[in-house]
VEXKENU-955407 format. One record per atom (N, C-alpha, C): residue in one letter; y, x, z. Coordinates in steps of 0.1 Angstrom, whole numbers, padded with zeros to 4 digits, always signed. Example, Ala and Ser with C-alpha at 12.3 -4.5 7.8 and 13.67 -1.06 7.14 Angstrom:
a-0057+0132+0078 a-0045+0123+0078 a-0033+0132+0078 s-0022+0128+0071 s-0011+0137+0071 s+0000+0129+0079 
END
This chain:
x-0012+0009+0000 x+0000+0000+0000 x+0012+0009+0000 x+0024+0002-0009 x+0030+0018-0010 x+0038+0009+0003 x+0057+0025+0005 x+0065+0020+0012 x+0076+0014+0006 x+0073+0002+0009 x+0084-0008-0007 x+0099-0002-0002 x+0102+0000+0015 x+0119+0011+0009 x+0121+0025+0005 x+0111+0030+0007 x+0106+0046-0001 x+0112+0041-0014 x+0104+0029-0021 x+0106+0029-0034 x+0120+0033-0045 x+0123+0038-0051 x+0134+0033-0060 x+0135+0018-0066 x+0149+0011-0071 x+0143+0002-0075 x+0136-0006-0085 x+0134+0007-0096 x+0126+0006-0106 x+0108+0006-0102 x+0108+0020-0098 x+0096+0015-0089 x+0090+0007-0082 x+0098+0001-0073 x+0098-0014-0068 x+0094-0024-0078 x+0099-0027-0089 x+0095-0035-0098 x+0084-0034-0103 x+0077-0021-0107 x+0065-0020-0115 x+0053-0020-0107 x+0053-0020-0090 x+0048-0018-0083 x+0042-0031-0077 x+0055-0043-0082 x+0051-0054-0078 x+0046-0067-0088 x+0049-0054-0100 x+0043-0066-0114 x+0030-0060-0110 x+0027-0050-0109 x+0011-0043-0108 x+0008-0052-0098 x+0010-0056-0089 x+0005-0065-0076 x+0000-0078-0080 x+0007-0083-0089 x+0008-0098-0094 x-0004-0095-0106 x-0003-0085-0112 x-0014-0084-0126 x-0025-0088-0115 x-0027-0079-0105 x-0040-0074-0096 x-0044-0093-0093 x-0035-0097-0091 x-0041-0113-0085 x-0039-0122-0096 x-0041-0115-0113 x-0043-0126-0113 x-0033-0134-0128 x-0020-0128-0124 x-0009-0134-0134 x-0009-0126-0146 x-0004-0133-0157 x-0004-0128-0174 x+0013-0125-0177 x+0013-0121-0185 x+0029-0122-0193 x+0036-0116-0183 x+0034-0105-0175 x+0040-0099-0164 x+0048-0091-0171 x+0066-0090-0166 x+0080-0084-0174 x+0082-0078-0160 x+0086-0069-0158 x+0098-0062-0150 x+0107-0062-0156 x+0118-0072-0150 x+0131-0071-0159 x+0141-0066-0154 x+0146-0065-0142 x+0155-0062-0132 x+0169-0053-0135 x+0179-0051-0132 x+0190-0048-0141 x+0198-0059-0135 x+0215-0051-0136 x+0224-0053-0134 x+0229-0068-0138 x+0232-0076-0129 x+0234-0093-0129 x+0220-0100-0131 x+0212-0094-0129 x+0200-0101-0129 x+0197-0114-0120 x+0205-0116-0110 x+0204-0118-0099 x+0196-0124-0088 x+0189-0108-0089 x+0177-0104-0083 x+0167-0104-0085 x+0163-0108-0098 x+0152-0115-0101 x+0144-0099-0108 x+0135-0094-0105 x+0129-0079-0106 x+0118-0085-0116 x+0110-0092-0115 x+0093-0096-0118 x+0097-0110-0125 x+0088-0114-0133 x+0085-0124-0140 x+0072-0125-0144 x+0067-0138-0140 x+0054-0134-0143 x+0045-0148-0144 x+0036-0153-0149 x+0029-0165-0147 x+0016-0168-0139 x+0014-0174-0134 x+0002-0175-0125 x-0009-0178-0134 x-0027-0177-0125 x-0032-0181-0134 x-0035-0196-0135 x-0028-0202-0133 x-0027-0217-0136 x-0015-0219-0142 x-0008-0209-0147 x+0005-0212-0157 x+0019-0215-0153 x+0020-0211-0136 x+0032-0215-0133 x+0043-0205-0137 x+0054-0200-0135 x+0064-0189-0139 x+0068-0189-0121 x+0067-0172-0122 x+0072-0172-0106 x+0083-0158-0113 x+0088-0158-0098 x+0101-0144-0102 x+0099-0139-0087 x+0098-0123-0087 x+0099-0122-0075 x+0111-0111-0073 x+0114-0107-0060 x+0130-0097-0060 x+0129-0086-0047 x+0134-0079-0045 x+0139-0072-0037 x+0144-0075-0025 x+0154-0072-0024 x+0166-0076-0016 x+0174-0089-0024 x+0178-0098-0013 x+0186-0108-0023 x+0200-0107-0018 x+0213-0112-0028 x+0221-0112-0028 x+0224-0130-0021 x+0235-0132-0016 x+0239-0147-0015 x+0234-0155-0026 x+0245-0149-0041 x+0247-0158-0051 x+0230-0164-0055 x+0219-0148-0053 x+0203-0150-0055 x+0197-0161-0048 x+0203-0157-0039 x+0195-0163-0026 x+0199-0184-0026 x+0213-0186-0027 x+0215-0200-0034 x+0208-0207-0047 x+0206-0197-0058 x+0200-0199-0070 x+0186-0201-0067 x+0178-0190-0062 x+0166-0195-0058 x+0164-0205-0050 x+0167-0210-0041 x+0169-0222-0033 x+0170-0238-0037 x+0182-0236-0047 x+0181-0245-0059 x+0168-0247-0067 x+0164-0234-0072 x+0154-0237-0080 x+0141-0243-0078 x+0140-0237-0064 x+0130-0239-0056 x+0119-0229-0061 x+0129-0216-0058 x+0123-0204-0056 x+0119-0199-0043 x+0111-0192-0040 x+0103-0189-0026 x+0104-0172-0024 x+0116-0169-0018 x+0116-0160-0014 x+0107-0146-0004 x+0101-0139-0013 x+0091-0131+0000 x+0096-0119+0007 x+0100-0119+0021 x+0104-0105+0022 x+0095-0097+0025 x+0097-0083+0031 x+0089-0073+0031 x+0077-0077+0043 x+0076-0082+0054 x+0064-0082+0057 x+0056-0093+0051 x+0057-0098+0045 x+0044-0109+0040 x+0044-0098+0023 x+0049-0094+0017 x+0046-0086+0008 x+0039-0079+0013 x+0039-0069+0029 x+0033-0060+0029 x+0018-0066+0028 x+0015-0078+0040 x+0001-0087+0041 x-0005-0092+0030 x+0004-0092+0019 x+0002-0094+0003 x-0004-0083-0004 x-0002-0071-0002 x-0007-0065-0007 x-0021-0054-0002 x-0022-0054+0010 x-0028-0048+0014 x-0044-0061+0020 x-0043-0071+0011 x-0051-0078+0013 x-0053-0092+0026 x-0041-0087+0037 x-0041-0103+0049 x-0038-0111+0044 x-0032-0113+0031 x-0020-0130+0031 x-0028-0132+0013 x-0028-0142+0011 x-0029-0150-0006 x-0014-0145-0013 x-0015-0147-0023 x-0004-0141-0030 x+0007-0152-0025 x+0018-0154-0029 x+0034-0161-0026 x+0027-0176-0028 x+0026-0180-0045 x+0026-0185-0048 x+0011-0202-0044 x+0004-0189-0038 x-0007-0199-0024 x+0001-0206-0016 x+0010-0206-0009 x+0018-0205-0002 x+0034-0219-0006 x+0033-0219-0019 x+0050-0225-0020 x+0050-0239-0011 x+0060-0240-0008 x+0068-0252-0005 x+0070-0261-0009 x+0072-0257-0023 x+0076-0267-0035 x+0070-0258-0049 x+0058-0274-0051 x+0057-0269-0067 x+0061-0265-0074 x+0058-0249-0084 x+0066-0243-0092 x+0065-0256-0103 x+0073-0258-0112 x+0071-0266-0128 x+0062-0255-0137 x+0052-0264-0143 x+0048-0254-0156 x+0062-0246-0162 x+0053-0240-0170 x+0067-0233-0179 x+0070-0248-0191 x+0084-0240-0190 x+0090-0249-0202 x+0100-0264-0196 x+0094-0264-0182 x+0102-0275-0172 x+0106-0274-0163 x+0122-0284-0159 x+0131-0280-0151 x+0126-0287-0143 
END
């Protein structure tokens, strides 16, 4: 399991699409980059949902996801995510992701 603040934030990214491949999701982007806002990972589950996952969040992220009814993970349930205690995020949501293609 790496140390996700060791990471850089590129590393971070590819670290965590590789986590998502590992369980499972297809069409995995590291997209992450300036106004992104915050959104690092993209990626579909294997039942086809579209998840985004981030870093550190910003306000403006952190409202947008909220809206969207994005599910924020911070660093300890990532860590239990990766090192095999916890189901991936998306076991977990709150609120149904929409297939792709639906708001």
């Amino acid at each position: 399991m790496p140390d996700w603040f060791a990471l850089s934030p590129t590393e971070f990214e590819y670290a965590v699409a590789e986590l998502c491949r590992e369980d499972g999701c297809t069409r995995v982007q590291a997209i992450g980059g300036a106004g992104d806002l915050g959104a690092d990972v993209v990626a579909y589950t294997p039942d086809g949902r579209k998840v985004v996952t981030t870093g550190t969040v910003t306000t403006p992220a952190a409202r947008l996801a909220k809206a969207a009814g994005i599910e924020i993970v911070h660093a300890d349930r990532l860590d239990r995510w990766a090192d095999g205690r916890d189901q991936p995020p998306w076991h977990h949501s709150r609120t149904p992701l929409p297939p792709e293609g639906e708001s």
